[in-house]
N, C-alpha and C positions, 0 to 999 in steps of 0.2 A: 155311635151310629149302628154298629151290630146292630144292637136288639130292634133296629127300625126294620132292616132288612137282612131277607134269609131266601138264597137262591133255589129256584125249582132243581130238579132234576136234570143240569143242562151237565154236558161235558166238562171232565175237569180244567179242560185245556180251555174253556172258554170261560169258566169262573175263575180262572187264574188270570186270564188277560185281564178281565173286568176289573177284579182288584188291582191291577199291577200295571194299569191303565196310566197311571198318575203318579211319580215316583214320590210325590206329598200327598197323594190322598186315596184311598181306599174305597171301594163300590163306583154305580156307574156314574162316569164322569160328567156325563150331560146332564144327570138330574141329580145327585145330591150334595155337588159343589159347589153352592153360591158364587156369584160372582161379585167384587166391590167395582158397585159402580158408584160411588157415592150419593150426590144428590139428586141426580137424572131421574126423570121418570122415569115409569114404572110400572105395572101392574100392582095393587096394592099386597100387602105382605106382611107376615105374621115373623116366623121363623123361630117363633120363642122356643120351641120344644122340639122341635125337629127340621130335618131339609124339606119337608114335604110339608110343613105347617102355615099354612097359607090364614089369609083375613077370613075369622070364620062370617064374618057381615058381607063376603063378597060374592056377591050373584054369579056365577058360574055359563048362566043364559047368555050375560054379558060380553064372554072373552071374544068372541073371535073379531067382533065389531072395536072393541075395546085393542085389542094388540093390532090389528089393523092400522089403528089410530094413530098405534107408537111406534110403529115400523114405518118409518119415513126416511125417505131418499138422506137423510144429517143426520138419523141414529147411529150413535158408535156401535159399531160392530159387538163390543163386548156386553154395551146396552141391550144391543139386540136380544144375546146370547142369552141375558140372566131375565129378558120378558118373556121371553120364548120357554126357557124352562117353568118360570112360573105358569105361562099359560098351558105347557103339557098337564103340568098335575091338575091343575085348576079343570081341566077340559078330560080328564081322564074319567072324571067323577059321575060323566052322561056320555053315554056312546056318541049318541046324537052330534054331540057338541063336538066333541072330538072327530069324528068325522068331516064336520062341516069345518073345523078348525083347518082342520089339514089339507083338507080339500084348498082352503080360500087360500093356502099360501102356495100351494103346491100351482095352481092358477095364476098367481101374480105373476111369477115367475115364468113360466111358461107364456104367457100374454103378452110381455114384454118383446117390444120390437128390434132391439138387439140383445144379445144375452146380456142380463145386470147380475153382477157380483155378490151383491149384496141380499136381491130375490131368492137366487139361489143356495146362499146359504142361508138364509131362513128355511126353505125348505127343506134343506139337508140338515139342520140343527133340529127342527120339529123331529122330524122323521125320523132319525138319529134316536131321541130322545123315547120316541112312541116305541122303537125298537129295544133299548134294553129294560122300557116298563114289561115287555111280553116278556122278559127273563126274570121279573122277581117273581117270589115263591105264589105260590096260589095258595098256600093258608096264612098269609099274612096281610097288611092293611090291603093291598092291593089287588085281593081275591076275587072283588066282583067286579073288576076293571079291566084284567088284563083281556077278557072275549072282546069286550068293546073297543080295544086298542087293538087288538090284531087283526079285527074285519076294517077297523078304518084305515089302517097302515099297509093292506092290501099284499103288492109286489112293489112298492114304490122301495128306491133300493139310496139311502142316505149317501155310499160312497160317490153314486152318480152324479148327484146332485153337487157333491164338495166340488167332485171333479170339475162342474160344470164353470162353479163359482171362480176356483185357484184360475183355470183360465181364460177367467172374464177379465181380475185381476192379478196376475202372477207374482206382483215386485210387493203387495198389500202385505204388513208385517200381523195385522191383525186376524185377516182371513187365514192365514196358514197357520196362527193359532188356535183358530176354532178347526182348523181341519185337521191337524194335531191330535185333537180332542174328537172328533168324531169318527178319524178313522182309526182309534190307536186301538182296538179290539179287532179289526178285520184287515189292518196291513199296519205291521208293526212298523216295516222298515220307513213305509211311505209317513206313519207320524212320525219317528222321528227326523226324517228330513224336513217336514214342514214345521215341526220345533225350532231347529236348530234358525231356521230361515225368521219365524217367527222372533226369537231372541234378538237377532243381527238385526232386524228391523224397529226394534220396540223402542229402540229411543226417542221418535216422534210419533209415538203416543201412550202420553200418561196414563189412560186405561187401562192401558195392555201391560205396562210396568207393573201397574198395581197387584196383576191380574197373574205374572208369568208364572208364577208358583205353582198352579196348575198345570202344568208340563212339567214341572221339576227346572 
């Protein structure tokens, strides 16, 4: 995975979190650690040669209509999490699109007439996601991506958003998985309380088992 990514000029203190993110996996945690969802759909997907190797036959104009689709009130949580990264890279590729991506979820969410858990963390998983792209190097694959990721990604602030979600649903062992993972570079202590919480909960659901690895 090295040679895919090589971090900008950021603080040491914040490319050591990034790695050290995941006590199994190394770089950022939101995009270049698939997640097993098995059969579930999906946004379609390549990944032969790398984390960012997506369906090169896959229209990109497509996504945001497209994860729209697959973001439904019965997507598992961890489903969510591995359409959502695919659609970051997939949407990273055209400013445009990225913007308009982020926009529509960041909308849903906010639209919603009582706060939903699930909204929410889609928007904080996106946003999340669009954030550690503005961290990879600018002379590598993602050089003429990251301007277009950090005018769409604005001030909109990922921790917000988890926060929004944990206390839509508190007792959810999946959500405090992904907020584990979203917030484990900007408050250490708060991921791993939401690990730990995550773990105690994951015996009813299989996804999340298959998945725990990714927190350690």
């Amino acid at each position: 995975m090295t040679r895919f990514i090589r971090f900008a000029l950021t603080p040491l203190a914040t490319i050591a979190t990034l790695v050290l993110a995941s006590s199994a996996y190394a770089g950022p945690p939101l995009l270049c650690h698939p997640y097993d969802i098995g059969s579930a759909r999906s946004l379609p997907w390549s990944g032969a040669s790398s984390w960012f190797d997506g369906d090169p036959a896959y229209d990109v104009h497509r996504v945001v209509a497209d994860t729209e689709v697959l973001l439904t009130p019965s997507t598992p949580v961890v489903v969510r999490m591995e359409t959502l990264r695919r659609a970051a890279i997939y949407a990273s590729a055209d400013a445009a699109t990225a913007a308009r991506l982020l926009d529509r979820v960041v909308a849903r969410a906010e639209a919603a007439a009582q706060p939903d858990a699930l909204l929410w963390l889609d928007a904080a998983y996106l946003t999340g996601a669009y954030r550690e792209m503005t961290m990879l190097s600018p002379d590598s694959h993602w050089a003429a991506r990251v301007a277009g990721i950090k005018a769409a990604l604005g001030t909109r602030n990922d921790s917000e958003f988890i926060t929004r979600s944990v206390a839509a649903r508190p007792d959810d062992a999946a959500i405090r998985f992904a907020a584990a993972l979203i917030v484990s570079d900007t408050d250490r202590q708060a991921s791993r309380e939401h690990a730990s919480k995550a773990r105690a909960g994951a015996s009813t659901d299989a996804l999340l088992v298959r998945n725990l690895d990714h927190i350690g």
